[in-house]
C-alpha positions as CSV (number, residue, x, y, z in Angstrom):
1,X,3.1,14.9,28.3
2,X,3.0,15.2,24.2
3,X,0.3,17.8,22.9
4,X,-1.4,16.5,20.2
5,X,0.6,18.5,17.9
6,X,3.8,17.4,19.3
7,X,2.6,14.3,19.3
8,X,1.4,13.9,15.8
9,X,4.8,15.5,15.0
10,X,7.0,13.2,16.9
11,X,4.8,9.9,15.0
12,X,5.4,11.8,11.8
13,X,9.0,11.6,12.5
14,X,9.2,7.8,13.6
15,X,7.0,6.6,10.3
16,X,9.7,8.8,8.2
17,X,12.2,7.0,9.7
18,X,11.4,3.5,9.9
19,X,10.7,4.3,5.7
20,X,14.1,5.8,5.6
21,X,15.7,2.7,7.0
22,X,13.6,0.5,4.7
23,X,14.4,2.8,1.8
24,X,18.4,2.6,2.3
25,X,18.5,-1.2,3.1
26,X,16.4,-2.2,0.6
27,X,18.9,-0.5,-2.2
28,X,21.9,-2.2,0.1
29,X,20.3,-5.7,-0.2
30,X,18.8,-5.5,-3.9
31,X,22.1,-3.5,-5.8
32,X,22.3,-6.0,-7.9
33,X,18.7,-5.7,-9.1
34,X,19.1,-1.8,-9.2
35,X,22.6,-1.8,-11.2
36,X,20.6,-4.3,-13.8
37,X,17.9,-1.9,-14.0
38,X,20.0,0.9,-14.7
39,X,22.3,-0.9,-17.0
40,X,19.0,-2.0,-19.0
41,X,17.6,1.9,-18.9
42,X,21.6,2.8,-20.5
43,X,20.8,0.6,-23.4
44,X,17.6,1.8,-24.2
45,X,18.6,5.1,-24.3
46,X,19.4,6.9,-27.3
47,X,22.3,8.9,-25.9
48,X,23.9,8.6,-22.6
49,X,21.7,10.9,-20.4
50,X,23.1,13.7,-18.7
51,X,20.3,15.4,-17.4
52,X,18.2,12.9,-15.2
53,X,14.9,13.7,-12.4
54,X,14.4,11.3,-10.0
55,X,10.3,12.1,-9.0
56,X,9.7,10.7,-5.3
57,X,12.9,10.1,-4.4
58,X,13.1,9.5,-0.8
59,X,16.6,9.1,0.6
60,X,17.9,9.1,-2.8
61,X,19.0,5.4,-3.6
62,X,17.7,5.7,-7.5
63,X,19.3,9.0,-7.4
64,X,22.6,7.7,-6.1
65,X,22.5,4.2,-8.5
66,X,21.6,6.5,-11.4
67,X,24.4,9.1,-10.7
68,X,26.8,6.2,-10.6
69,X,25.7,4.4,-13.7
70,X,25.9,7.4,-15.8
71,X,29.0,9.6,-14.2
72,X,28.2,12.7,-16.9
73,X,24.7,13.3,-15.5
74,X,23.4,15.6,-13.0
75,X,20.6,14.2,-11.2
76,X,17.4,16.0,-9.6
77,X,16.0,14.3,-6.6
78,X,12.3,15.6,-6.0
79,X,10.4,14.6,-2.9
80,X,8.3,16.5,-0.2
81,X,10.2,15.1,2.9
82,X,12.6,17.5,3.7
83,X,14.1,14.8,6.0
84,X,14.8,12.6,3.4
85,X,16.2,15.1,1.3
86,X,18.4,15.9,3.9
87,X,19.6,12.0,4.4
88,X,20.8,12.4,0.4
89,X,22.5,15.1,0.6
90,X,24.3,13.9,3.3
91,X,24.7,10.4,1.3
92,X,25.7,12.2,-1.9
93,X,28.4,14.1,-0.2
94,X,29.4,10.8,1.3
95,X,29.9,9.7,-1.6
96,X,31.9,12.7,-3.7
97,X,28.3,13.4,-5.8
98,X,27.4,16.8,-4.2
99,X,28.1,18.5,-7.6
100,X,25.8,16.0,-9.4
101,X,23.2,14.9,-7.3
102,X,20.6,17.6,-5.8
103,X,17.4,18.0,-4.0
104,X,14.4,19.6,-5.0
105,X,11.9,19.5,-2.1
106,X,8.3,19.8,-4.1
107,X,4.6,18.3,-3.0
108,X,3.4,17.5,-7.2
109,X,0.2,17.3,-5.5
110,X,0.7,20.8,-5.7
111,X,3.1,22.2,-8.2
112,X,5.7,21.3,-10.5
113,X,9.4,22.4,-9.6
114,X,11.2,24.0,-12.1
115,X,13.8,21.4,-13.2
116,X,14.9,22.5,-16.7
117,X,14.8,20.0,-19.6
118,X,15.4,16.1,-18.9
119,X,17.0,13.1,-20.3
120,X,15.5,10.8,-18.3
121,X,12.7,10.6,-15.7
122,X,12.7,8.1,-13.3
123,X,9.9,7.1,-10.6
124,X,10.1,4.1,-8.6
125,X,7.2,3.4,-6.1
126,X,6.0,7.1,-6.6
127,X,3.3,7.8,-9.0
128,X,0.3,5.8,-7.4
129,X,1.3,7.8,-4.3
130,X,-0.1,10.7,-6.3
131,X,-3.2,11.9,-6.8
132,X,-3.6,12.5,-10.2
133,X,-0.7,11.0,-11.6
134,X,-1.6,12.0,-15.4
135,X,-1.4,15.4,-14.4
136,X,2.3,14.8,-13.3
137,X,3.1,12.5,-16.3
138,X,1.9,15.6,-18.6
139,X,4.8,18.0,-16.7
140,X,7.0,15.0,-17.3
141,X,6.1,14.8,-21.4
142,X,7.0,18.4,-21.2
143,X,10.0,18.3,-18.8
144,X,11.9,15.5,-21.2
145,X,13.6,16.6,-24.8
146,X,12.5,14.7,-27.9
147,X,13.9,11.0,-27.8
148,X,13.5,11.6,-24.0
149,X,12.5,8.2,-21.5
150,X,10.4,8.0,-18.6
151,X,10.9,5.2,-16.7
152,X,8.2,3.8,-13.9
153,X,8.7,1.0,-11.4
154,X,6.1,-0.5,-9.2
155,X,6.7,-3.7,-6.5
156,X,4.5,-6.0,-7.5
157,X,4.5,-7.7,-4.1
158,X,5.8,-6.8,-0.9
159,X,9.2,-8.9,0.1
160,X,9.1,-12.1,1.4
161,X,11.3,-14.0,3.6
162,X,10.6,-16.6,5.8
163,X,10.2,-20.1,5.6
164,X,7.2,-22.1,5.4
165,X,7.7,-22.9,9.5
166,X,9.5,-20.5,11.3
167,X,9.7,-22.4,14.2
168,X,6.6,-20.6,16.4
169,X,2.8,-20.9,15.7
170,X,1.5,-22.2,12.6
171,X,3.2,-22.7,9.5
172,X,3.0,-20.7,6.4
173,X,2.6,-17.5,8.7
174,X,4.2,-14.8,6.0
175,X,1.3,-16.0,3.3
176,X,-1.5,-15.6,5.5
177,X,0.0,-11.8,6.4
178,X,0.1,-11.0,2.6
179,X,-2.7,-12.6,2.0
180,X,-4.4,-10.2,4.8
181,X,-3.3,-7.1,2.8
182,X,-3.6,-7.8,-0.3
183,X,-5.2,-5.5,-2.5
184,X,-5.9,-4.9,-6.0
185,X,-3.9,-5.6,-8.4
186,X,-2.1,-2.9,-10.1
187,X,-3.2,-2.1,-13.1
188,X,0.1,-1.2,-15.3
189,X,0.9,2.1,-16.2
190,X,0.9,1.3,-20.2
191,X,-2.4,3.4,-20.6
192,X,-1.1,6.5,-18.7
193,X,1.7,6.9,-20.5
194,X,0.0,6.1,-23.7
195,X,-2.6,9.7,-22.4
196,X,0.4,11.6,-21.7
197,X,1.3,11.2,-25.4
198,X,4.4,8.6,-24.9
199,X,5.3,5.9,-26.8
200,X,5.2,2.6,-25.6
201,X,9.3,1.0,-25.8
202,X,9.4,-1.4,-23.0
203,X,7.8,-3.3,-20.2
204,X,10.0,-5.9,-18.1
205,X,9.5,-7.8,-15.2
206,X,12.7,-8.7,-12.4
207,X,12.1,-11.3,-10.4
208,X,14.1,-11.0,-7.4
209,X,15.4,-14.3,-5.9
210,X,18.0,-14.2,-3.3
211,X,18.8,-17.7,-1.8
212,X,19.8,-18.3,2.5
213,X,22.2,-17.4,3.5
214,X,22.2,-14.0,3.3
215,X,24.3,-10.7,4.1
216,X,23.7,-9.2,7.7
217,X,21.4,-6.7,6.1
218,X,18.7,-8.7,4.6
219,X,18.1,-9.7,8.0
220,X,17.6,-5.7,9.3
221,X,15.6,-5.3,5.8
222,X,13.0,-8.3,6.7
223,X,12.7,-6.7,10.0
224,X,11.5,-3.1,8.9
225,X,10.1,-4.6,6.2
226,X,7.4,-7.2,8.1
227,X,7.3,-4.7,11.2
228,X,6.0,-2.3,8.7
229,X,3.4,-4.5,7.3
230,X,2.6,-5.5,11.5
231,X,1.5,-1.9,11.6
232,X,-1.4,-2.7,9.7
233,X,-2.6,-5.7,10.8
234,X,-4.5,-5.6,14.1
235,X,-8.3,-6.8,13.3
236,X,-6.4,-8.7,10.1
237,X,-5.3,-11.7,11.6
238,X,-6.1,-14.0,14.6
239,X,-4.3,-13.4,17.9
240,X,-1.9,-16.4,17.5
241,X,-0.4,-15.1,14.1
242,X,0.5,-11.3,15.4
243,X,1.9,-12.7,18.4
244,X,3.7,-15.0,15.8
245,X,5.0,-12.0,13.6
246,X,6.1,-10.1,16.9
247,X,7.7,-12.8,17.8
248,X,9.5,-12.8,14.4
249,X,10.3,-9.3,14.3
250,X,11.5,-9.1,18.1
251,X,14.9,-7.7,18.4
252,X,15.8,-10.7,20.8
253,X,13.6,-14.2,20.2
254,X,15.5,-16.6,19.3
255,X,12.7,-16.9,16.1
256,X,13.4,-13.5,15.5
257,X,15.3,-12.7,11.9
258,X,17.7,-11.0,13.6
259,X,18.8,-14.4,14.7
260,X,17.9,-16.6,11.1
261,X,19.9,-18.0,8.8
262,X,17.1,-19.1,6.3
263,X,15.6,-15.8,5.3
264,X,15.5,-15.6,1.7
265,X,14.1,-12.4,-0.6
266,X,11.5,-13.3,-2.8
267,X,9.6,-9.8,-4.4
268,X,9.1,-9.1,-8.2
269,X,8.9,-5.5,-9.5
270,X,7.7,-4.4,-13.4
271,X,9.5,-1.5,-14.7
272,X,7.5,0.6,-18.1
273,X,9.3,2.5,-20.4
274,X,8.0,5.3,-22.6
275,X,10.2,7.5,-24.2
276,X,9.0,11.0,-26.0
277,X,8.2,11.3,-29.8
């Protein structure tokens, strides 16, 4: 029988790696989205960048596109997972990047690593983790040279992807379960760079369509994906919808998206821009 240490060690590990999976498949299903982000980040830089930090970087997938998209930069991946630090350096020497892609395993709740002077800073999903993130955007201002760009990217909604009816309980299920958790809206991030002393140079939406059918993947990503979400929803939703969404999620109905071939991806996420004066 689990202590409670071992037990809250052993859920620790589970929660790390269900975000892991989501984490990889989501850069597998949405590469296009990533390599036009990156392309669009090239252009807007004054020179290519060769020195680039990647802050929250989980298992690396901005890290990796961002190695990739600029082949002279070395890239700093900082997270405080020492797990998923060690899934991208396993990736990056997968890949031939070991020489360009490191980890630096830091809590900036805490401290900030020493990373050496920066091109570009990127932080996808990261900051509002934090808790001051002005604190942290300061350290960036210093971290990046003169002409320097920061780069922050927030989902504005979770994924979608199921139809309207999805063939058990009542229809438009996957609205009700957002609608369950949604929160505030999120504010921007305009003002904070603006405090940290950057200057504004670009704000862009990408809406992120992807039409049925769909590569085998998507279907693994809506699974972690809305089973992630099901982890928060007891007390949310009535009885009929969760055992709806299991139903959906369940490795062997026959509703289940392992088994669809209407899942679409439907998610829009805002990247801003500020570069330093």
């Amino acid at each position: 029988m689990n202590t409670p240490a071992t037990h809250t060690a052993a859920t620790d590990t589970d929660t790390t790696a269900a975000m892991a999976e989501i984490l990889e498949l989501d850069a597998e299903v949405l590469g296009t989205y990533l390599s036009e982000l990156t392309t669009w980040l090239g252009e807007l830089s004054d020179r290519e960048p060769v020195r680039i930090v990647d802050l929250g970087s989980g298992t690396g997938t901005g890290a990796i596109a961002l190695a990739r998209r600029f082949p002279r930069a070395v890239v700093s991946a900082v997270d405080v997972s020492p797990q998923l630090l060690q899934r991208l350096s396993v990736k990056a020497s997968g890949l031939g990047l070991t020489d360009r892609v490191r980890g630096v395993q830091a809590d900036l709740d805490r401290d900030w690593p020493a990373l050496g002077a920066a091109d570009l800073v990127w932080a996808a999903a990261a900051l509002h983790h934090l808790a001051d993130p002005d604190r942290v955007l300061s350290h960036v201002f210093d971290t990046l040279r003169p002409g320097g760009l920061l780069a922050v990217t927030e989902m504005d909604f979770f994924p979608r992807f199921l139809p309207e009816d999805i063939g058990v309980g009542r229809p438009g299920l996957e609205a009700r379960l957002h609608a369950a958790l949604k929160g505030a809206p999120a504010a921007g991030w305009t003002g904070h760079l603006a405090r940290a002393g950057f200057t504004s140079e670009a704000e862009r939406a990408f809406v992120i369509d992807l039409p049925a059918p769909l590569p085998g993947a998507t279907a693994r990503y809506a699974q972690a994906c809305l089973r992630k979400l099901r982890s928060h929803l007891d007390g949310q939703l009535p009885a009929e919808d969760l055992a709806a969404l299991d139903a959906v999620t369940d490795d062997e109905s026959p509703h289940g998206v392992l088994r669809r071939d209407d899942l679409t991806v439907r998610t829009t996420r805002t990247t801003w821009v500020g570069r330093r004066p």
